[in-house]
C-alpha positions as CSV (number, residue, x, y, z in Angstrom):
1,X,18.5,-30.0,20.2
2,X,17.7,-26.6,21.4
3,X,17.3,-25.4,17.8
4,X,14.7,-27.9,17.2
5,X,13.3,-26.8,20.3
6,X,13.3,-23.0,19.7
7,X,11.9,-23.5,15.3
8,X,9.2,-25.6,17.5
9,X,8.5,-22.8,20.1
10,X,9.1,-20.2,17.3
11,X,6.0,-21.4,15.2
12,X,4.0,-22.0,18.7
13,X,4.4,-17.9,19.0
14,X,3.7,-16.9,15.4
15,X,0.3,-19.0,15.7
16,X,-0.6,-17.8,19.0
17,X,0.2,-13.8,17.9
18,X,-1.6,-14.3,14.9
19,X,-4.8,-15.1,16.6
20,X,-4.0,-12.3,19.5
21,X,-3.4,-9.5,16.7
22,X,-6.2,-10.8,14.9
23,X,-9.0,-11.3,17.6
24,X,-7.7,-9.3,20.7
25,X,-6.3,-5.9,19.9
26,X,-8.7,-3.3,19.3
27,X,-6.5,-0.1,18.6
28,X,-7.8,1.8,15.3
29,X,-4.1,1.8,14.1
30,X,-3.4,-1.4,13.3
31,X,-3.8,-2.5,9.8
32,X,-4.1,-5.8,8.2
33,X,-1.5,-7.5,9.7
34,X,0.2,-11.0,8.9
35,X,2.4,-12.8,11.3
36,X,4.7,-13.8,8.9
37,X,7.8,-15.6,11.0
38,X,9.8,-16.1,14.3
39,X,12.6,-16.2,15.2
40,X,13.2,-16.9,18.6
41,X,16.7,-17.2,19.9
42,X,18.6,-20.5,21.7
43,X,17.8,-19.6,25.1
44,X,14.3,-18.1,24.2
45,X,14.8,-14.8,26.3
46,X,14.0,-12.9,23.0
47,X,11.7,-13.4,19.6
48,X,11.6,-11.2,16.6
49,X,8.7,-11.2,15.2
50,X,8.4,-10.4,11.3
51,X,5.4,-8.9,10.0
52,X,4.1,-7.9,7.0
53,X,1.4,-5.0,6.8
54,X,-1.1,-4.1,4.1
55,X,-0.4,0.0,3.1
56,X,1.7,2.7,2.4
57,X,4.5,3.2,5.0
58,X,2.2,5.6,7.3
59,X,-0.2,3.1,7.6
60,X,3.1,0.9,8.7
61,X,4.7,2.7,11.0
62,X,1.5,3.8,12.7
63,X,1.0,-0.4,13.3
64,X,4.4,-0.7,14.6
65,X,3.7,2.1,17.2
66,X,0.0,0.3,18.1
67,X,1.9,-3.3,18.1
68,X,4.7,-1.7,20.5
69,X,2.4,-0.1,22.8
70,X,0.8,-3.4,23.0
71,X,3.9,-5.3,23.9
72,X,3.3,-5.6,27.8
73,X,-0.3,-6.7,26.9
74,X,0.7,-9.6,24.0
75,X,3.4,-10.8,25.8
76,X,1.1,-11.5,29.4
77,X,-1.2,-12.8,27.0
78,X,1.0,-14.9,25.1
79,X,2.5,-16.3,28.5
80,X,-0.9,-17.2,29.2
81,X,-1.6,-19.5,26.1
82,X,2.1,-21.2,25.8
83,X,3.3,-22.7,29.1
84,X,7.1,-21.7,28.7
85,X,8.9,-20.5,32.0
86,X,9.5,-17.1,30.9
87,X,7.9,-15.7,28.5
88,X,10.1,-14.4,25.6
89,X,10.8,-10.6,24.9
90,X,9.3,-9.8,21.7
91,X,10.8,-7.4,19.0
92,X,8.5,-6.5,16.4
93,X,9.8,-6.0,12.4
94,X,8.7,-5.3,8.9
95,X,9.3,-8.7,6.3
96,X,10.6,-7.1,3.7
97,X,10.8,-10.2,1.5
98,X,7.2,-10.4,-0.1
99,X,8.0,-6.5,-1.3
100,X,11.4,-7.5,-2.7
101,X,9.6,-11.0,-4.1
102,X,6.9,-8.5,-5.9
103,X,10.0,-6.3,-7.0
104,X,11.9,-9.1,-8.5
105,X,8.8,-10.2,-10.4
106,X,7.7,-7.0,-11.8
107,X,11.5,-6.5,-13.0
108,X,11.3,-9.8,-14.5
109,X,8.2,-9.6,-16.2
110,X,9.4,-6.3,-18.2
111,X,12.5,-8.3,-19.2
112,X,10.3,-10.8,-20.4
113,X,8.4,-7.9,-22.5
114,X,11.5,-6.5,-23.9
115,X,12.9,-9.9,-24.8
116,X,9.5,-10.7,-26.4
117,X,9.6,-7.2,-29.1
């Protein structure tokens, strides 16, 4: 039961980030940024947050530092907006899967070329 309870919580926070990130933070670093899971653990004292940012790895790490001086501000904010007794700790990581999904692709569409001469 307290899985169902944390996926439900979990997607509660990636909605409510999302719009925060979006509409709320206004430091020049941060890029286009998607929210793109949660994962927020049994007892919800902790949620890492997967994000996926539009650049080159500068432009990446300089969101990471914006998002992580932001932390203190997102999480009041968050505790605001989803009624939870405390309010989660958030750890903030790159989602390396669309990059590796684009990898895999590109390697099979030149297989797919060879194959084809």
């Amino acid at each position: 039961m307290a899985k169902i309870r944390a996926g439900r919580v979990g997607e509660q926070i990636k909605k409510e980030l999302s719009q925060l990130i979006q509409s709320e933070l206004k430091d020049p670093r941060i890029g286009f940024v998607t929210v793109t899971g949660v994962e927020v653990t049994n007892d919800l004292s902790q949620a890492k947050v997967y994000l996926s940012v539009l650049g080159d790895n500068e432009q990446k790490n300089n969101t990471l530092k914006a998002l992580e001086k932001a932390n203190g501000f997102l999480r009041s904010e968050l505790g605001k907006r989803v009624r939870l007794r405390h309010t989660p700790e958030l750890i903030f990581k790159f989602d390396e899967s669309i990059a590796y999904g684009s990898h895999i692709e590109k390697l099979l569409g030149e297989i797919g070329k060879n194959e084809d001469n």
